[in-house]
C-alpha positions in Angstrom: 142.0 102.4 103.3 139.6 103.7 105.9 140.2 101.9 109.5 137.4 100.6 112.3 138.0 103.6 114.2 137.7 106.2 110.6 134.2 104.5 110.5 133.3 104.4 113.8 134.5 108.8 114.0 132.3 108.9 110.7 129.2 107.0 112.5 129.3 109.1 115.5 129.2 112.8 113.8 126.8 111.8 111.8 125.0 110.4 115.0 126.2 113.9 116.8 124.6 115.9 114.2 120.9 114.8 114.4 118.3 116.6 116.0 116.8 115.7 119.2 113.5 115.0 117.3 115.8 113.0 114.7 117.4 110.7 117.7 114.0 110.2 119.1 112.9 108.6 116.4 115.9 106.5 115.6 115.4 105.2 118.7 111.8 104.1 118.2 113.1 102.6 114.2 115.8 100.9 116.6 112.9 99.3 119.0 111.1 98.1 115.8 108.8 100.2 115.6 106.4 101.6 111.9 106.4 104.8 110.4 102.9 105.1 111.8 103.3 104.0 115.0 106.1 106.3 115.3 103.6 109.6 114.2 101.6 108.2 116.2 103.5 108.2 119.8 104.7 111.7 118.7 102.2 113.4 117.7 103.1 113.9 114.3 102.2 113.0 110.6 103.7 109.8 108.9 105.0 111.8 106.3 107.1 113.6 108.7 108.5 110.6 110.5 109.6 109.0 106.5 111.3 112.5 106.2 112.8 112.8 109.7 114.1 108.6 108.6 115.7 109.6 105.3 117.5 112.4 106.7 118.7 109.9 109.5 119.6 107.5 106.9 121.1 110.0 105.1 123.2 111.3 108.2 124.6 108.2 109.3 125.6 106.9 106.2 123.2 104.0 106.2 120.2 102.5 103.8 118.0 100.6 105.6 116.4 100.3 109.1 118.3 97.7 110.0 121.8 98.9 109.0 120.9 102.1 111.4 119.6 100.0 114.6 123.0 97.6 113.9 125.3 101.2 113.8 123.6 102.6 116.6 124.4 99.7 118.6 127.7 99.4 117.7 128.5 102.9 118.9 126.7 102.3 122.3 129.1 99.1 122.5 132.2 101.1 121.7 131.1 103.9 124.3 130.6 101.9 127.1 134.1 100.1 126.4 
């Protein structure tokens, strides 16, 4: 049986091993942001930002958009406790 804080070690690996480019745009998917408006802000092709999401998704374990804001903000929750 994997406990809370198993997940929570899991999450935050995975969250220590994106890039800097990675986290930057896991934080725009977080604001609600599109694919495009994401390129967009940074300069760089849509098809790079769907790459730089799956290999997000990928790394944190997660499947969708939301699943990845909701784990992000649970690890911000659990650092600042």
């Amino acid at each position: 049986m994997i406990s809370v804080s198993d997940e929570a070690k899991a999450a935050s690996a995975g969250l220590a091993s994106l890039t800097p480019q990675q986290f930057r745009v896991l934080t725009m998917v977080c604001e609600g942001l599109l694919n495009k408006q994401i390129a967009s802000e940074l300069s760089v092709s849509e098809a790079t930002i769907k790459a730089h999401v799956t290999a997000i998704f990928r790394k944190l374990g997660v499947r969708t958009r939301t699943q990845a804001a909701l784990l992000l903000q649970q690890l911000e929750s659990i650092s600042s406790s």
